[in-house]
N, C-alpha and C positions, 0 to 999 in steps of 0.2 A: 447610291450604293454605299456601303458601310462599310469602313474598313479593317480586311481581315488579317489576322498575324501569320509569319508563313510558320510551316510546318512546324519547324525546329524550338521557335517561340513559345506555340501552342500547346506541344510536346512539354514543353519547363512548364506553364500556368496548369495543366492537367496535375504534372505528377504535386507539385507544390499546392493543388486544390485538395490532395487528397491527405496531406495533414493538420492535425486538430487546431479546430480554432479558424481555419483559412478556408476562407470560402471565395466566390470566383473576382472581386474585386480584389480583396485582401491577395492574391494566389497572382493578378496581375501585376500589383504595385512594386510585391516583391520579386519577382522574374523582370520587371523594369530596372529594380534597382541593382537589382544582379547584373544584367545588360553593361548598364551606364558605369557600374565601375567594377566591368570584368578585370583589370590587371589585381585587383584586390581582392574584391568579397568572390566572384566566380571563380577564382582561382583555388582560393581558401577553402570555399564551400568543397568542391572539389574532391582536394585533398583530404579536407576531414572526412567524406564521408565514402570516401577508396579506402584510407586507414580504419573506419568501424566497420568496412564491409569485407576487410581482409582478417583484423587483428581482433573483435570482438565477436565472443560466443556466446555461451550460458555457462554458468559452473556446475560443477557436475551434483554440486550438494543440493544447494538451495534454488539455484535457477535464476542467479538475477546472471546481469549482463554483466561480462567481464573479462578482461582481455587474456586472463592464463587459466588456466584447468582448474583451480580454486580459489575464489573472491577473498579481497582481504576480510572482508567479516567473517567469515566461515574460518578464516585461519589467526584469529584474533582468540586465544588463549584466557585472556582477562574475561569473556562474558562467560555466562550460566551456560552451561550443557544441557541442564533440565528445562528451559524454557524455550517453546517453539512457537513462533508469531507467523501467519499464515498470512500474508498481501496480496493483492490483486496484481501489484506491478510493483516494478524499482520506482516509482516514482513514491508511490505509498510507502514504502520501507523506506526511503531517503526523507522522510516526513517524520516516520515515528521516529526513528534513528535521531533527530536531529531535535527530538522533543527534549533526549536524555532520559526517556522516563521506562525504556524498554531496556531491562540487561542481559536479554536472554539471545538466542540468534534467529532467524529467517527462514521463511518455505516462500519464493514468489511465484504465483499464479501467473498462468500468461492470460489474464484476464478472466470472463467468468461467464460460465453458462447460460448460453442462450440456446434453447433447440428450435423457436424462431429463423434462426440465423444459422442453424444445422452445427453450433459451437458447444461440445459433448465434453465429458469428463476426463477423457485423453487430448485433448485438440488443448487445455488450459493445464495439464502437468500434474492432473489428478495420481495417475499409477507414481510416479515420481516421487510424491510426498506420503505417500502412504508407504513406499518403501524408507523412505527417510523416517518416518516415525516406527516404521516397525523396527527398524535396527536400535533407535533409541529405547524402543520398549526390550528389548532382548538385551541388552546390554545392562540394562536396570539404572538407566542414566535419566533418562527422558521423563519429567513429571506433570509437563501443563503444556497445554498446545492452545493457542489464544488464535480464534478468528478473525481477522481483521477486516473483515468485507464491507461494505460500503451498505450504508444503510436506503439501497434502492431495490425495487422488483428483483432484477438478475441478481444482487447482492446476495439480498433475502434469498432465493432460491442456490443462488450457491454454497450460502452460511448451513442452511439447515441440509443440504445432500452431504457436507461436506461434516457436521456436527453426526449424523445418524452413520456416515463410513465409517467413522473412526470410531464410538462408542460400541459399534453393531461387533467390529474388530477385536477392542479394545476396551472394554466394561469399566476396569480399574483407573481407567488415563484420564485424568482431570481436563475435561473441554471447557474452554470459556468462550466469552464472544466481547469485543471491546462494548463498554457502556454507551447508551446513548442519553442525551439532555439537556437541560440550558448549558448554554453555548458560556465562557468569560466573559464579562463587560455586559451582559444585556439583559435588562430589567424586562422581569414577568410579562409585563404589560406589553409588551411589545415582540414579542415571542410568539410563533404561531403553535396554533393550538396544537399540534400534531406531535411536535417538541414537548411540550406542557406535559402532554398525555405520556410520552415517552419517558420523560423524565420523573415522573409519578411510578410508572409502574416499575422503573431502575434506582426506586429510591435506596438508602441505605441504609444502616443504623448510625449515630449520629457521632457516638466514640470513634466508629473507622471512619465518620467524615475527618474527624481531629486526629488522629492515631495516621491512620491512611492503613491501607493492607497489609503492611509488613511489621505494624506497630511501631512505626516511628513519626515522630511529630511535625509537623514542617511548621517553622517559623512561620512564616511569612502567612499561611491561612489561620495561624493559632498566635494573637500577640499577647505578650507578657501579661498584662492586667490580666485579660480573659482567663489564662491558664490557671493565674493566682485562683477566681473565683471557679475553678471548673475542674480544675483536677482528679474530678472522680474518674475521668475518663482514662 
């Protein structure tokens, strides 16, 4: 006979299988290790997550998770008003955010269209951000709404439903979609084709590779010698 865990054990390895990454060994080792030093981590664990299940909501702008009626980015003054970055999750906004390369604010998806899976345009915060950019567009504040979706099936499907609302809406609102293509640090050669292909057809002109979009130079892709001999740009 083989031995089985009682109820309450079982009950901790289920709910702990059902988060990303953890599958039913992974989902064991950690409900063990929970066990063995309940005065500490069980307790802890616990506590944090009575306080996220008490003190954390959504904000009521943008949507990501956040413990008072609106997120400090949302109430962060120094960013663009005119730029609106559409994410699939907080976890993707705490990415781009963290690139420095985004100065505008946030819409986050609660993930993304699957009709597979019966997950529809209200079920991921669709009506939500379409009120959020209509107010931008009425206010005459709001000028580019950038897609940030993941470059998968659902992704794909959610970028282009979510690219044809807002145009179909919105004619004049500048859509974009993040670029896709080779990756930093890795040579052609070794890049799968599919990248290659992507990266081809998102090529650019070669002054805004050196310029960058806003017309400003960055050091660091542009060195001094270079610029001396290139300056037409």
């Amino acid at each position: 006979m083989s031995i089985r865990l009682s109820p309450a054990v079982e009950s901790l390895v289920k709910a702990l299988g059902k988060l990303p990454g953890y599958g039913p060994r992974s989902a064991q080792r950690a409900a063990f290790h929970l066990l063995q030093n309940r005065d500490e981590s069980l307790d802890e664990l616990a506590a944090a997550v009575e306080r996220v299940r008490r003190g954390v909501g959504r904000c009521r702008l943008c949507n990501t998770f956040t413990e008072g009626d609106i997120c400090p980015v949302c109430l962060d003054e120094e960013r663009d008003p005119g730029l609106l970055c559409v994410v699939e999750s907080t976890a993707d906004q705490m990415a781009l955010d963290a690139s420095l390369a985004w100065p505008g604010y946030y819409f986050v998806l609660s993930g993304r269209l699957s009709p597979v899976n019966g997950i529809g345009p209200a079920d991921i915060g669709m009506p939500l951000l379409l009120k959020r950019v209509g107010a931008g567009v009425e206010e005459g504040v709001l000028r580019e709404v950038v897609v940030a979706m993941s470059y998968t099936p659902e992704g794909d499907a959610t970028a282009y439903y979510l690219i044809d609302a807002l145009k179909k809406r919105w004619p004049q609102l500048r859509v974009t979609r993040l670029a896709r293509g080779l990756p930093a640090g890795i040579e052609i050669e070794y890049t799968d084709l599919s990248t290659i292909a992507n990266a081809v057809y998102a090529r650019r002109d070669a002054c805004e590779v050196v310029r960058g979009p806003s017309g400003l130079r960055p050091t660091a892709a542009k060195p001094s010698a270079f610029v001396a001999k290139n300056d037409h740009c």
